[in-house]
C-alpha positions in Angstrom: -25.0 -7.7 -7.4 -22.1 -10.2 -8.2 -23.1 -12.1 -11.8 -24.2 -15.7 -11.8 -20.7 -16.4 -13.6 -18.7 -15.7 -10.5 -16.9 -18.2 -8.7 -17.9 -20.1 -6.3 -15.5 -23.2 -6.2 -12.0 -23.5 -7.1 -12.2 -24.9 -10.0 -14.8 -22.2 -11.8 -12.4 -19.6 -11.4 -10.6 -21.6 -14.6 -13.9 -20.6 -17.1 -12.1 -16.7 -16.4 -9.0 -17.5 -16.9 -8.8 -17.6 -21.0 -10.1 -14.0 -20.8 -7.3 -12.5 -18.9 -3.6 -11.6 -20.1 -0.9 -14.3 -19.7 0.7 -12.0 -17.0 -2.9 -11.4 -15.1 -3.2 -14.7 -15.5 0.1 -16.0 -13.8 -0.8 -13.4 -11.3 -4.1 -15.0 -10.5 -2.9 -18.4 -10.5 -0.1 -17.6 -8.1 -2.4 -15.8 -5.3 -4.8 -18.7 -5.4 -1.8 -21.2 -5.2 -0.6 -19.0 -2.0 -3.2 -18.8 -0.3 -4.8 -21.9 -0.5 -1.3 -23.1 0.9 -2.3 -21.4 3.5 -4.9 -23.9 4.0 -7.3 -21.1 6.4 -7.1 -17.3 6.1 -8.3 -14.3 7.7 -8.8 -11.7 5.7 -8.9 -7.6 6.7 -11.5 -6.8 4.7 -12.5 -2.9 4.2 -15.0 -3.4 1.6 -12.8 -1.7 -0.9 -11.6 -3.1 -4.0 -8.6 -4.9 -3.4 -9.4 -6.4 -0.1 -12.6 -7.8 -1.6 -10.8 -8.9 -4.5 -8.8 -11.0 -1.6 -12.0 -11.8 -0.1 -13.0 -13.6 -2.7 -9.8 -15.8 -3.8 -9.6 -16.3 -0.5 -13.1 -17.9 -0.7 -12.6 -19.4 -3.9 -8.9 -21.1 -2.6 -10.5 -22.5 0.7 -14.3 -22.4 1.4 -15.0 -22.2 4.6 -11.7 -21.7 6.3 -12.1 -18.4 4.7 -13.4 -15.4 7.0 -13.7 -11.5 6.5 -13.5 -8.9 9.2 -14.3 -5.3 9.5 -13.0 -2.9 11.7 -15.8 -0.5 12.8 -15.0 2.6 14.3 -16.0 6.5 14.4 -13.4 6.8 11.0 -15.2 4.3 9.4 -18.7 6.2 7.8 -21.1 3.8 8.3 -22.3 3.5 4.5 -18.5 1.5 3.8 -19.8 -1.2 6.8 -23.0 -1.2 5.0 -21.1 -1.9 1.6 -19.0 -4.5 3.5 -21.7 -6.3 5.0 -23.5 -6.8 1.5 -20.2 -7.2 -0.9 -19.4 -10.2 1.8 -22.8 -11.7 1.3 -22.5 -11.7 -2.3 -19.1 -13.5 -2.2 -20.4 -15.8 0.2 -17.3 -16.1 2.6 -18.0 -16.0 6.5 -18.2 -12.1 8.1 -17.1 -10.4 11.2 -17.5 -7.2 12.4 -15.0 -5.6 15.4 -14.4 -2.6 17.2 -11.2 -0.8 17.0 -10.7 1.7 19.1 -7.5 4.2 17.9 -9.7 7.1 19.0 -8.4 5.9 22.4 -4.5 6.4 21.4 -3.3 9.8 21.8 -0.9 9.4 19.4 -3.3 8.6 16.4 -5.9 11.4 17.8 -2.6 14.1 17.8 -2.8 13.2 13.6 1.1 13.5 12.9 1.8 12.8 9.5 1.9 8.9 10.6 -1.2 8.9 12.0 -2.4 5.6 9.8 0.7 3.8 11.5 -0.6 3.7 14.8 -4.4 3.1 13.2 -3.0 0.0 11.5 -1.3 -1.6 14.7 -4.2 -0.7 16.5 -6.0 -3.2 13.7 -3.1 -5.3 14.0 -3.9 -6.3 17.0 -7.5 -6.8 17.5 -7.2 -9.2 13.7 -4.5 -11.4 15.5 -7.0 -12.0 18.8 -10.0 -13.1 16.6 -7.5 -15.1 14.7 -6.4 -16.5 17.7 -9.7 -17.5 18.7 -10.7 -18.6 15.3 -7.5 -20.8 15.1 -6.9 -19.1 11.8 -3.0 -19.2 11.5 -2.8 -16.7 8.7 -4.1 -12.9 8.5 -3.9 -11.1 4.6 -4.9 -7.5 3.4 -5.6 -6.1 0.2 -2.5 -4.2 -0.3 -1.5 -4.3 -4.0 1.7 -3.4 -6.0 1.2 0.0 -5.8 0.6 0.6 -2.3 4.3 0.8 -0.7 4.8 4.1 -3.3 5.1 6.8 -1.7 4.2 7.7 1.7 1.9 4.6 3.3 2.8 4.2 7.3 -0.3 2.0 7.4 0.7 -0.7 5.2 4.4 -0.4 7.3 3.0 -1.2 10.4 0.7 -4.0 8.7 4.0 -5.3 7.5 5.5 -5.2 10.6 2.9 -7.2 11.9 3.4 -9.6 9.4 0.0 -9.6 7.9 0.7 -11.3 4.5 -0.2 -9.4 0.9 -1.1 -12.0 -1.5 -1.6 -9.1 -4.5 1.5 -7.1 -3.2 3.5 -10.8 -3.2 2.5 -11.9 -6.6 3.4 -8.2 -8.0 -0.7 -7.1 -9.3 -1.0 -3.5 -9.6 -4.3 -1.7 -9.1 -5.1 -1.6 -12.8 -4.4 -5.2 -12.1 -6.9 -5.9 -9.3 -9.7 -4.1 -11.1 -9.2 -6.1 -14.2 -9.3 -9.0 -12.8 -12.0 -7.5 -10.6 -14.0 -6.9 -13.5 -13.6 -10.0 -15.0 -14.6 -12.2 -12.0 -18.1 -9.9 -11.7 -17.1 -7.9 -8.7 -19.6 -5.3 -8.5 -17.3 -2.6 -7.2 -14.4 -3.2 -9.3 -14.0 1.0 -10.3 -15.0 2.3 -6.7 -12.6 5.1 -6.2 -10.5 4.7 -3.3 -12.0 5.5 0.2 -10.1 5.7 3.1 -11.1 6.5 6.6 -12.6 10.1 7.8 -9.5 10.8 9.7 -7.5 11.7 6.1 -9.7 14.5 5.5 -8.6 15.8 9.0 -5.1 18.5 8.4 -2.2 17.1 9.8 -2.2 18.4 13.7 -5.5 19.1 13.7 -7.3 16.4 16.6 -9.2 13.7 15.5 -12.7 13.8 17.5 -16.0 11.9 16.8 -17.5 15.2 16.1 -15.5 16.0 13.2 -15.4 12.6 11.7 -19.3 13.0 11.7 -19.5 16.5 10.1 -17.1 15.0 7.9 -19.4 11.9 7.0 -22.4 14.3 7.0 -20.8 16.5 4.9 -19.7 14.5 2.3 -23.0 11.8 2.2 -24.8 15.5 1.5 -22.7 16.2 -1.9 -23.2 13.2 -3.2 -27.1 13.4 -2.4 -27.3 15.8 -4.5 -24.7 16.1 -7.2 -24.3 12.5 -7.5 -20.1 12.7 -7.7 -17.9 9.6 -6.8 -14.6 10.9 -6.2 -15.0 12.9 -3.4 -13.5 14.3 -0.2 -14.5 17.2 1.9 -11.3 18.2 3.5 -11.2 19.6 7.1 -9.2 22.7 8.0 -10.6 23.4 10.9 -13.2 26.4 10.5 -12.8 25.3 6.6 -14.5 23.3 4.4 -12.2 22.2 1.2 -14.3 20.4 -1.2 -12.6 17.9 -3.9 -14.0 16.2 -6.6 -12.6 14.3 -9.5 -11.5 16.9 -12.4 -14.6 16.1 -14.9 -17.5 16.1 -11.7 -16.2 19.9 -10.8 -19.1 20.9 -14.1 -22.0 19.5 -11.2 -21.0 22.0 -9.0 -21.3 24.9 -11.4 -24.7 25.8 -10.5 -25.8 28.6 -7.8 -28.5 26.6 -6.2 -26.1 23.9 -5.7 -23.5 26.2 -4.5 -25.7 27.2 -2.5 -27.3 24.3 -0.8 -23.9 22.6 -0.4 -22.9 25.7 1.7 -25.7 26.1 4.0 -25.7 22.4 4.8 -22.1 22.1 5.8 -22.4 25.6 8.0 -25.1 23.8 9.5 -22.6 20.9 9.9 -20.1 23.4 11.8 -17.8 24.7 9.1 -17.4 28.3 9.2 -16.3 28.7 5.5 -16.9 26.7 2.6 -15.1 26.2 -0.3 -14.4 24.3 -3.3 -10.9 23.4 -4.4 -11.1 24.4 -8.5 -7.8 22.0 -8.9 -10.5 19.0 -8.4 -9.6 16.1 -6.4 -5.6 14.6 -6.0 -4.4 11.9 -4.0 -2.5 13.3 -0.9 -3.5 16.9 -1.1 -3.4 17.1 3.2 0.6 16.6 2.3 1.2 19.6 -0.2 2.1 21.4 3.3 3.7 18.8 5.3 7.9 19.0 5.5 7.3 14.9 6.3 4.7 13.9 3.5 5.5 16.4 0.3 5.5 15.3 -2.8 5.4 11.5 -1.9 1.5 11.0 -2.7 -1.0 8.8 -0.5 -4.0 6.7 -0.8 -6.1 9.6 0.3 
């Protein structure tokens, strides 16, 4: 739950600012400043740290012309909408849920390197229609100062969209946002990164509902009963590639576990299971990819 210091008005977000670094500071000031010269904002809202972050300047720099939305879809696993939903109560800023629908492009089911570009524009377009009818003038994400490293076709296309980055534009890096995160009471300011099913999918492999769902399944198992947070279950197909952070790999060194763990995700529909001793790594579905090597991702 958010703490019963965290802002609620514009000007209580000043009883923070003494706590933060001049530079976090500046940073902070210069967001709030942007955005609230916006005057109404829409923001793309995943539930993850930086966009909530945004959520809740957003909220703090114009009330109620402030409004969240969250794409639903089969890549989303439902426990993120769940986190979204309550995260957006907490803040107190207006929610929206929508549908997206990039199962229905060929191009982002085909998964080429840049599948996330078409995802993106997919979201691209369904944000600017409920802005539309919302009369919002101005859509923002949570991409931060670290997010255009590397190999990131999704924040491109956002880009091209012209979807405005309010972290990314005042220059705050993810240690940054979960400072300031922390700071402000944000209850998920160290939730690792989670992006959609479909990175756990190898490049050329299709995307289908099925395997997002195994995927989900597979992965909501582990942590049932290990309890790890960094976490991916990587889809190749017939196998299962497990990754978890490098000091949760000791939970996993049990044979009952083992054991459980594989007959869940057989019953799942993986043929083989295994877990990846190098522990988890940004990007790993790019250590084979001509395209993607080397560059890194925010998967």
């Amino acid at each position: 739950m958010l703490t019963a210091k965290t802002p609620n008005q514009p000007q209580e977000l000043d009883v923070f600012l003494p706590a933060m670094s001049p530079a976090l500071r500046a940073k902070a000031d210069e967001a709030l400043k942007m955005l609230r010269g916006f005057g109404n904002v829409l923001v793309a809202f995943s539930g993850g740290i930086d966009s909530t972050l945004v959520a809740l300047l957003a909220k703090v720099a114009v009330g109620k012309n402030a409004v969240a939305v969250t794409a639903d879809s089969p890549s989303l696993a439902k426990s993120e909408l769940e986190q979204a939903r309550k995260l957006a109560e907490e803040i107190g800023i207006r929610h929206m849920v929508i549908r997206t629908e990039e199962l229905d492009d060929p191009k982002y089911v085909s998964n080429p390197a840049n599948r996330c570009y078409f995802c993106k524009k997919e979201l691209s377009e369904k944000l600017k229609l409920v802005a539309a009818d919302l009369g919002v003038s101005v859509i923002v994400d949570g991409t931060n100062a670290d997010d255009f490293v590397g190999h990131r076709p999704g924040a491109a296309a956002l880009a091209e969209e012209g979807v405005r980055k309010p972290l990314f534009e005042v220059g705050m890096t993810k240690v940054e946002v979960r400072e300031l995160s922390r700071l402000l009471g944000l209850p998920n300011f160290d939730k690792p990164s989670m992006p959609c099913l479909s990175s756990r999918v190898q490049y050329g492999q299709i995307i289908t509902p099925e395997r997002l769902t195994r995927i989900e399944r597979s992965e909501s198992f582990i942590r049932s009963i290990t309890g790890v947070r960094e976490l991916r279950v990587r889809d190749h197909g017939n196998l299962a590639r497990i990754e978890v952070g490098e000091d949760e790999r000791q939970f996993f060194f049990n044979e009952s576990v083992l054991d459980k763990i594989a007959a869940a995700l057989r019953g799942y529909g993986f043929t083989y299971v295994s877990l990846d001793i190098i522990g988890y790594r940004s990007g790993s579905m790019n250590e084979t990819s001509t395209s993607t090597k080397s560059k890194g991702t925010e998967k």
